[in-house]
matplotlib code that plots the C-alpha trace (Angstrom):
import matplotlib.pyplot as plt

x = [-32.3, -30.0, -26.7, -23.6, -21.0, -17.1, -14.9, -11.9, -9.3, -7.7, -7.1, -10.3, -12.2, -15.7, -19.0, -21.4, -25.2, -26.5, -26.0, -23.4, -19.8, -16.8, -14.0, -12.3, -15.5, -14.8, -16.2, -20.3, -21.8, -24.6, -26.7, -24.8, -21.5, -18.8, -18.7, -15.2, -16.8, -13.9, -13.7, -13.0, -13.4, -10.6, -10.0, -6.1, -4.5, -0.7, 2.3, 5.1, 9.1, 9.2, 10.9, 7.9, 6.2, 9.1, 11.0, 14.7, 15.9, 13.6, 13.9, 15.8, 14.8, 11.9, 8.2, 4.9, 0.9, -0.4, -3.5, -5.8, -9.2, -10.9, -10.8, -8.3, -8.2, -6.1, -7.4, -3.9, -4.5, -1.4, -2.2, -1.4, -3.9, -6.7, -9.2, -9.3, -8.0, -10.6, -13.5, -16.3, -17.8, -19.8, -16.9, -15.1, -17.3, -19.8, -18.3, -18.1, -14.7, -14.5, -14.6, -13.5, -14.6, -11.7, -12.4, -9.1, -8.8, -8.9, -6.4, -4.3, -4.4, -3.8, -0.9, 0.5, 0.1, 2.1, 5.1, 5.3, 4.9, 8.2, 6.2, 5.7, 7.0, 3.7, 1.2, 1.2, -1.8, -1.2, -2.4, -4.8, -5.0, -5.4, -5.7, -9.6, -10.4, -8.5, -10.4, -10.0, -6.1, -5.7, -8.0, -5.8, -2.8, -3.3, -3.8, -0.8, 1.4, 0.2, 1.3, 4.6, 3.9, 5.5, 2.9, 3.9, 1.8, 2.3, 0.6, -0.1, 0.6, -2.8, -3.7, -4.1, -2.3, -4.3, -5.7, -1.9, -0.6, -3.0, -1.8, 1.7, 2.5, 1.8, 3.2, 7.1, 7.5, 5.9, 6.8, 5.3, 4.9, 5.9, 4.2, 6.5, 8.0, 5.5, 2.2, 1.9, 2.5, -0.6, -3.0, -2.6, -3.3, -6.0, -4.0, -2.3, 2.1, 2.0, 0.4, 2.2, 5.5, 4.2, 3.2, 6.2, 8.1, 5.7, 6.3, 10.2, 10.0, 8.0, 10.3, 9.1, 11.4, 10.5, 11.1, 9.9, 9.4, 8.6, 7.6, 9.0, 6.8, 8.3, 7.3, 5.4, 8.3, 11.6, 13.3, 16.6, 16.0, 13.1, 15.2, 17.7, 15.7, 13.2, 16.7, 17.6, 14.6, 14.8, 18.3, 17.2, 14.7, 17.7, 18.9, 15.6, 16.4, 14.5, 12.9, 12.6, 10.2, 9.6, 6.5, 4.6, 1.5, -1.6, -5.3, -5.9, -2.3, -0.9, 2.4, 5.1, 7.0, 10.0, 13.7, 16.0, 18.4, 15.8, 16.0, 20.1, 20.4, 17.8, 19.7, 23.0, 21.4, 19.7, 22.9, 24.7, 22.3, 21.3, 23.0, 20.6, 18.3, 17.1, 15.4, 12.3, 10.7, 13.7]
y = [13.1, 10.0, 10.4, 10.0, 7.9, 8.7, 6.2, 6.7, 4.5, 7.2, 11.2, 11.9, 11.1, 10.1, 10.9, 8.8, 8.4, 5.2, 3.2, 5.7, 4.4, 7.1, 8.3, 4.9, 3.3, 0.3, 1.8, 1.9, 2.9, 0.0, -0.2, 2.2, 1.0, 1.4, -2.2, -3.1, -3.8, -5.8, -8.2, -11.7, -11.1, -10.8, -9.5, -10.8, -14.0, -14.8, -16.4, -13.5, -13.3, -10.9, -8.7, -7.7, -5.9, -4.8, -5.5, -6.7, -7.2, -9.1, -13.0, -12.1, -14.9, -15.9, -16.1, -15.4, -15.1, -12.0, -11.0, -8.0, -6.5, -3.4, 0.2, 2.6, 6.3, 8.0, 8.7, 9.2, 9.5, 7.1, 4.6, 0.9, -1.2, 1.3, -1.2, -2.6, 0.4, 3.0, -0.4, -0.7, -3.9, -3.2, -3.3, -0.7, 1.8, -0.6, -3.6, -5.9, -7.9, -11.6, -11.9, -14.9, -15.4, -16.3, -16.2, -15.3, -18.5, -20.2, -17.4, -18.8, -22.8, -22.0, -20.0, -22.8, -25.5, -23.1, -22.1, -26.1, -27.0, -24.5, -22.5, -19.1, -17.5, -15.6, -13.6, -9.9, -7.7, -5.3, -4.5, -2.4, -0.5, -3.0, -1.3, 0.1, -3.6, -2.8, -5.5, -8.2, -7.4, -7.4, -10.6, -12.4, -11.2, -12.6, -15.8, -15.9, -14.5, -17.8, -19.7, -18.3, -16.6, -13.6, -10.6, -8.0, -5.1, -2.7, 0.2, 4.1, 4.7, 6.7, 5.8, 7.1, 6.0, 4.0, 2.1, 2.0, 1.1, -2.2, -3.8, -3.2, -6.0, -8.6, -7.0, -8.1, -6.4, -3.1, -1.3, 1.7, 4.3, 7.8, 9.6, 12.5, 14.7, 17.7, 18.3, 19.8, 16.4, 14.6, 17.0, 15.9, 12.3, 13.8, 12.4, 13.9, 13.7, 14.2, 10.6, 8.7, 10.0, 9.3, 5.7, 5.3, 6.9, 3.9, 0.8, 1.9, 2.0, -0.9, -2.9, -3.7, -4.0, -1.5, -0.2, 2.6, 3.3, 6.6, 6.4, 9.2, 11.3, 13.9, 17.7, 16.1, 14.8, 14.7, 17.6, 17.0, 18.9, 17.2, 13.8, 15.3, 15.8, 12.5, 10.8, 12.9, 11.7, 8.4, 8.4, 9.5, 6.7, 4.6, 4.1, 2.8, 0.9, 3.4, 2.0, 4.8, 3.5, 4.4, 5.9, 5.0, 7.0, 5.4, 5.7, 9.3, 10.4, 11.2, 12.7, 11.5, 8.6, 9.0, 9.1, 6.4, 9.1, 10.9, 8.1, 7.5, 10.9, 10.7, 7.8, 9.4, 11.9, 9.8, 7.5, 10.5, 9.4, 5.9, 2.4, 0.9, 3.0, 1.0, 1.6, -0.1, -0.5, 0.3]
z = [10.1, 10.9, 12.8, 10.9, 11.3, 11.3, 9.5, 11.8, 9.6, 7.7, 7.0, 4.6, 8.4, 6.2, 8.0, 6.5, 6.5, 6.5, 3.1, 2.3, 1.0, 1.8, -0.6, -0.7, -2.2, 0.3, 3.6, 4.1, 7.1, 7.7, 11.1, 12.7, 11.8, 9.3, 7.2, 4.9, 1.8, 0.5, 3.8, 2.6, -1.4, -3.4, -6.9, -7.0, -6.0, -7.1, -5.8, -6.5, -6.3, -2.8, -5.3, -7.1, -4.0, -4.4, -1.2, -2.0, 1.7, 3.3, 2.6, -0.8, -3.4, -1.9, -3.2, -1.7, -1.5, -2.6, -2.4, -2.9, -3.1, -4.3, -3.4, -2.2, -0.5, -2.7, -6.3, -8.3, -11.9, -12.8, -10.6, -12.8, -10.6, -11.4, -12.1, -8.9, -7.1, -8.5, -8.2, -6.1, -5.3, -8.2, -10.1, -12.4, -14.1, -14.6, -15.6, -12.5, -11.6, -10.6, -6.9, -4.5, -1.1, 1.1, 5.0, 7.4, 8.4, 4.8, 3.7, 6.8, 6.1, 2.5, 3.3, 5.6, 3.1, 0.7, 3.0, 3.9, 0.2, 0.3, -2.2, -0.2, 3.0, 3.8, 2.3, 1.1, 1.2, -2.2, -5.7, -4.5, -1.0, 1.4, 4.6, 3.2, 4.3, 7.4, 9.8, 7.1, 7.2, 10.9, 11.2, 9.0, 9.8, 13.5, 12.4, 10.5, 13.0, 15.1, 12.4, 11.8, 8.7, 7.1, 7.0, 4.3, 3.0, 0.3, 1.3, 0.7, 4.6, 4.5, 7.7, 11.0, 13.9, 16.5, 13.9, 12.3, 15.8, 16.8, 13.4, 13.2, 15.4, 13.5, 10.3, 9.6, 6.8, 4.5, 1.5, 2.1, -1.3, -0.4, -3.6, -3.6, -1.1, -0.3, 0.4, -2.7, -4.6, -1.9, -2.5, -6.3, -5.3, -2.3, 0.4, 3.3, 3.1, 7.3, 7.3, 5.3, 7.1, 10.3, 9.5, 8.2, 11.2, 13.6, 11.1, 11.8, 15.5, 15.9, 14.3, 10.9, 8.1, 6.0, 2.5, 0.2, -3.3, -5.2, -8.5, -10.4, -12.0, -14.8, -13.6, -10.4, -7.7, -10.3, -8.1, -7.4, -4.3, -2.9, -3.6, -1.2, 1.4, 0.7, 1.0, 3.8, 5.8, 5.7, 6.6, 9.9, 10.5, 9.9, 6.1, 4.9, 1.3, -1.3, -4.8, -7.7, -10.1, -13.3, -14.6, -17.7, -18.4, -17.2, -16.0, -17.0, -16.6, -20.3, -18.6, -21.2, -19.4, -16.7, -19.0, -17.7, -17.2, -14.5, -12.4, -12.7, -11.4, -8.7, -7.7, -7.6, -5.3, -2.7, -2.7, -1.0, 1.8, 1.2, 1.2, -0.9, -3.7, -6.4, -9.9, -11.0, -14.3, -16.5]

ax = plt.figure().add_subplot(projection="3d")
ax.plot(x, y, z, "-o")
ax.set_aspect("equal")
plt.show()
């Protein structure tokens, strides 16, 4: 019997035999090593308004690269992007997805041409989860930081924190999504709440600009009480700007959609804490 191999990158902490993918369906373990599927292929290429990511303090107005793969370590059953989110690189219950091969450094001098064309500031790893291609990220995002281009994610914050720690540098900017306020709420979406605090808590001290959004989800994380204390939180890491999105039902979530009035009032309560809480998809 073959030794398995731990993927270290995040909470689920996969032990994988050889040729086996872990939760994210990104991950293999291939001659004794733990390969990123998604490394150099994309599913998604745009140019978007930096307030789609959504991120409405950093370089306000602007546009930029985004990008994204396949795959993801948390299996919400509302997720929007599902299609590349819950994809292998087989594709999406059997239906494969257009793929393009795009190495680091063609990503970079694209990006470069684009932010000197004054089309984009940078590029922005989202849609789906990008840190599952974690080494593609980081090998990218070092050559951009050499060029002087913005690095944004969009991430889940299911990480863990060495890996977490060796990229923030050369990340100037994250929304981060903080599904709901309790463990209760992660174990829903089979992820861990202690993460995606704590990588919040390090993209804060290392000097990221960072912003969050929780999309409110009727009966799931609509408590006024865990608003107070989501709101609370952040507050202490030093007024983070917080994004209440709206939920439609999607994927294999038939939970009637979020009332406008839900998200005013959740926003009344967290601007008792906040400077800046904004609503999205209204």
């Amino acid at each position: 019997m073959s030794e398995k191999i731990l993927c270290a990158l995040c909470p689920h902490g996969c032990e994988l035999s050889e040729g086996q993918t872990g939760f994210c369906r990104a991950r293999r373990a291939e001659g004794g090593r733990i390969r990123p599927l998604g490394y150099g292929r994309l599913t998604s290429i745009a140019i978007d308004p930096i307030e789609k990511k959504p991120l409405y303090h950093f370089h306000p107005g602007s546009r930029i690269l985004s990008i994204g793969s396949f795959g993801c370590n948390l299996r919400c059953s509302f997720c929007q992007n599902y299609t590349i989110s819950q994809a292998d690189e087989e594709g999406f219950e059997g239906v494969a997805i257009p793929v393009e091969e795009v190495s680091p450094l063609e990503l970079a001098e694209t990006a470069v041409r684009l932010k000197r064309e004054g089309r984009s500031i940078g590029v922005a790893f989202t849609y789906n989860e990008p840190l599952v291609a974690y080494e593609y990220v980081l090998d990218t995002a070092k050559l951009l930081k050499e060029r002087g281009i913005a690095v944004v994610l969009v991430t889940n914050g299911q990480i863990n924190e060495e890996p977490w720690r060796v990229l923030l540098p050369y990340v100037d900017a994250a929304n981060i999504d903080l599904k709901g306020f309790s463990q209760d709420f992660y174990d829903w979406a089979k992820g861990d709440f202690a993460t995606t605090k704590r990588s919040i808590e390090l993209a804060v001290a290392a000097g990221c600009h960072v912003e969050v959004t929780t999309l409110v989800i009727p009966g799931k994380n609509d408590s006024e009480v865990k608003m107070e204390e989501e709101a609370a939180y952040l507050k202490s890491l030093g007024d983070i700007p917080l994004h209440l999105s709206r939920y439609f039902p999607r994927y294999k979530s038939d939970i009637p959609m979020t009332p406008v009035e839900t998200l005013t009032r959740l926003q009344k309560m967290a601007e008792k804490k906040l400077s800046h809480v904004h609503r999205g998809n209204v």
